[in-house]
C-alpha positions in Angstrom: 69.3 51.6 110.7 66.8 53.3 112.9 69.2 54.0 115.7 72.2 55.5 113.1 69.6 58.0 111.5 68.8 59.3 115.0 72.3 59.4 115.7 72.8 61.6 112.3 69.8 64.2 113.4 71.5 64.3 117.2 74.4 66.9 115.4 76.9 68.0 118.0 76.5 67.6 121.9 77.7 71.0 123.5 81.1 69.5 125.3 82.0 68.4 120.9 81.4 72.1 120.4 83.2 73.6 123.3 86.3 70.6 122.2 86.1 72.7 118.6 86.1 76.0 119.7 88.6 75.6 121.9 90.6 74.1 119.1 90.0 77.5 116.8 90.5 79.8 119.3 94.0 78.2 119.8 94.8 78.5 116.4 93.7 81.8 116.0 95.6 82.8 119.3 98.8 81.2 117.6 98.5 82.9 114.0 97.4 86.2 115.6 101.2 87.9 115.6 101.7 86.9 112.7 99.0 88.2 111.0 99.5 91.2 113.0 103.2 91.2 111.7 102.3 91.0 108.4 99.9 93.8 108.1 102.2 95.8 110.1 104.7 95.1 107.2 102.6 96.5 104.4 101.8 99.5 106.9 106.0 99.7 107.5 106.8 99.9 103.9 104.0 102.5 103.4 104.9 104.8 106.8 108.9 104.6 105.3 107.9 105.8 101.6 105.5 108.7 103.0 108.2 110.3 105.0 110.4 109.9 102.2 108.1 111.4 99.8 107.4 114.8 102.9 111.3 115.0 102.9 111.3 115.2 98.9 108.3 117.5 98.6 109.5 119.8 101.7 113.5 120.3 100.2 112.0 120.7 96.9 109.9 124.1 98.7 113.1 125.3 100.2 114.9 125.7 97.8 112.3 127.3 95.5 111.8 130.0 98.4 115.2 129.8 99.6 114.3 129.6 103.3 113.8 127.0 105.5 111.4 124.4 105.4 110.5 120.9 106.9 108.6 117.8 107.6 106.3 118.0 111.0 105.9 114.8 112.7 103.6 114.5 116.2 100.7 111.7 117.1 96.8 113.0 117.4 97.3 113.0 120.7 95.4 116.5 121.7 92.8 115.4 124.5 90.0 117.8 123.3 90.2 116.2 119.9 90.7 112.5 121.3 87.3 113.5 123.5 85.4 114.1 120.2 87.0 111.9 117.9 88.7 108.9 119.7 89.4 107.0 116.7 92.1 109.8 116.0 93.5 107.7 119.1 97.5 106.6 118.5 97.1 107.9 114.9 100.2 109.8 113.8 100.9 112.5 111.5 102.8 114.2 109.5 103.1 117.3 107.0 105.1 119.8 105.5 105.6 123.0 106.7 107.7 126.5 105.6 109.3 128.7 107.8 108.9 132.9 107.9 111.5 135.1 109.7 109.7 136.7 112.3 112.5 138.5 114.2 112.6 142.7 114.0 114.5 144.6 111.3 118.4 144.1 112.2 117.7 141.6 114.6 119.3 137.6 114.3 116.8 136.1 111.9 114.6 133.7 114.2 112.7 131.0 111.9 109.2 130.2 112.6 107.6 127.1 110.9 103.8 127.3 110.3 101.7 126.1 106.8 103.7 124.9 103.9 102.8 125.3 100.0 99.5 123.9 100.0 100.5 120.6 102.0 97.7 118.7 104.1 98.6 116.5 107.5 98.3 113.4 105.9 98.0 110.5 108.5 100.7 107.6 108.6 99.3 104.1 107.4 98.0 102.1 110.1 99.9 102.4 113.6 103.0 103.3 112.8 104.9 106.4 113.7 108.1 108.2 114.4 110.1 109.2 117.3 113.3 111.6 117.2 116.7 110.2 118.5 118.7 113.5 118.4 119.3 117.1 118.5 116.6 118.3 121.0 115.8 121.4 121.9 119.4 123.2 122.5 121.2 120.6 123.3 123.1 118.6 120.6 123.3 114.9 122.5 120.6 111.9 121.8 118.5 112.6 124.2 116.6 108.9 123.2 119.5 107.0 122.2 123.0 105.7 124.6 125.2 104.8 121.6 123.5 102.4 119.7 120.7 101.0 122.0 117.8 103.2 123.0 116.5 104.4 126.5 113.8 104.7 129.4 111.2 106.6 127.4 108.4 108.0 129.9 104.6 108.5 129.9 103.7 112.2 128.9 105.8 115.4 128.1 110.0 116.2 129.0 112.9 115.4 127.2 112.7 111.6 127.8 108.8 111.6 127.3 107.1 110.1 124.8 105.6 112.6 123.6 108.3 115.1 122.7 110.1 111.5 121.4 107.5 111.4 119.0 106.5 115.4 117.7 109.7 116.4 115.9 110.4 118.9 112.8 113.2 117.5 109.9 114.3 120.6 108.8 115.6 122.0 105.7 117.7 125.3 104.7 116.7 127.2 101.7 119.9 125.7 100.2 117.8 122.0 100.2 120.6 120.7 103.7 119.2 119.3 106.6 119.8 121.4 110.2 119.6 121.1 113.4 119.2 125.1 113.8 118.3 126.2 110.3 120.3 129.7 109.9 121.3 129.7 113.5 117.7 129.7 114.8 115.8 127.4 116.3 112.8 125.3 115.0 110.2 127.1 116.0 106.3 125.8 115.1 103.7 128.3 114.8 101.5 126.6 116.9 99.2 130.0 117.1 98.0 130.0 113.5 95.0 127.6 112.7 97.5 125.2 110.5 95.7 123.0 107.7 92.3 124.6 107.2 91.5 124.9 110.8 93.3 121.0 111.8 95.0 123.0 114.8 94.0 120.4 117.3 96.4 118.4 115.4 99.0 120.1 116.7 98.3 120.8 120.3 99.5 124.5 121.7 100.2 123.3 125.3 103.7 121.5 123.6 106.9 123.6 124.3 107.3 125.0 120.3 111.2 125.3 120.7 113.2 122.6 119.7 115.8 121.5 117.0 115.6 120.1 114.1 115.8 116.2 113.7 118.4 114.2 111.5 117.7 110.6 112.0 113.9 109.0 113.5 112.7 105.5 114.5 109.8 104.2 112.9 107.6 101.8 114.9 104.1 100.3 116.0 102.8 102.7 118.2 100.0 100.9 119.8 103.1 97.8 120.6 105.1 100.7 122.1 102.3 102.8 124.2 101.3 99.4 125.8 104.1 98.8 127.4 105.8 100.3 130.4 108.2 102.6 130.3 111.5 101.0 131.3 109.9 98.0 128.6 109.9 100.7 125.8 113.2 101.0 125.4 113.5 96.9 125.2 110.1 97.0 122.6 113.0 99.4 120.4 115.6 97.7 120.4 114.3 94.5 119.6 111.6 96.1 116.4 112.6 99.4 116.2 114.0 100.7 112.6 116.4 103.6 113.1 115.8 105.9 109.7 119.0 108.2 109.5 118.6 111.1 107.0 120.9 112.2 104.3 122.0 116.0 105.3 122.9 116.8 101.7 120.1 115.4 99.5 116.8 114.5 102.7 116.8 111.0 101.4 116.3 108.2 104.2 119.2 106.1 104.5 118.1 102.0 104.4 116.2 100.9 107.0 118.0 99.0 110.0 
């Protein structure tokens, strides 16, 4: 009796200890994507019906100012905001923006997007985000997609960089269609006015502001995607991506794929 009551006191010897946390992590490590997966699915769901709702609200401005307006996508990804608040770190954005004709008297109206009625960036749930697959800058080819698969898509800035794949403008004429080059003009952002109450470092100046408008994005896990290597992005797409093609006529997203 003596001997079994000592025994009871002893508890666990470290090696029983080391045998059960080894067992846990292991578990854990197994259930992890799948946990991952399925907050990443309430995020999904979220990130689809925000642009949805930008799209709505943005047509719905264009057509009460008849001119142009339009959703503007792009990550956090200035470095002199990142420095100061690096939890803005693979965050994206988005928010709705009107355009002004800034050309001279006479001249071919040239649209420029800046501020839009009242509308804040409002950042996309979790770590998802968009990329553009077509119309960029003046050329009318997918730049990020070869038929139906995706491509290479680099570290930093250029037309197969991954970040002009994910900073893109869905524009809208003041009729309520969706353009590539709203009235013959490019999409221009006003990146010299301090847009959203002074949120400029949101959208960083040093990106090329020329480009035209997009007609059909990817949504995705950023963080997944900036992990890996470039030629692996393309892969990381195809395999998870969800290509969200927009309706010209009405700026409603067709079903996800």
């Amino acid at each position: 009796m003596k001997k079994n009551a000592q025994r009871a006191r002893r508890g666990f010897t470290l090696v029983e200890m080391m045998v059960v946390m080894g067992i846990i992590v292991l578990v854990c490590s197994m259930a992890l994507p799948s946990i991952i997966r399925l907050f990443n699915a309430g995020s999904d769901a979220q990130a689809y019906n925000l642009l949805a709702a930008h799209l709505v609200a943005a047509r719905a401005l264009a057509i009460q100012n008849n001119a142009p307006a339009g959703v503007h996508v792009r990550m956090a990804d200035n470095l002199t905001l990142l420095a100061t608040k690096p939890e803005l770190a693979n965050v994206c954005y988005m928010g709705v923006v009107q355009a002004v004709n800034t050309a001279p008297a006479g001249a071919t109206i040239q649209w420029r997007f800046g501020p839009g009625g009242g509308y804040y960036p409002v950042r996309v749930p979790g770590t998802m985000a968009f990329g553009q697959l077509d119309h960029r800058h003046t050329t009318t080819s997918n730049d990020f997609l070869s038929g139906t698969a995706y491509v290479s898509i680099a570290d930093g800035i250029g037309l197969t960089g991954i970040r002009d794949f994910t900073t893109f403008t869905i524009a809208f004429t003041g009729g309520g269609a969706v353009v590539a080059r709203p009235d013959g003009g490019d999409v221009l952002m006003d990146l010299s006015t301090a847009l959203y109450a002074g949120a400029t470092a949101l959208w960083d100046a040093t990106f090329p502001d020329t480009e035209n408008g997009a007609m059909s994005v990817a949504m995705f896990d950023y963080v997944e995607l900036r992990a890996r290597s470039a030629g692996d992005r393309a892969t990381y797409l195809n395999e998870n991506g969800q290509i969200l093609a927009v309706n010209i006529f009405t700026g409603q997203l067709f079903p996800r794929k």
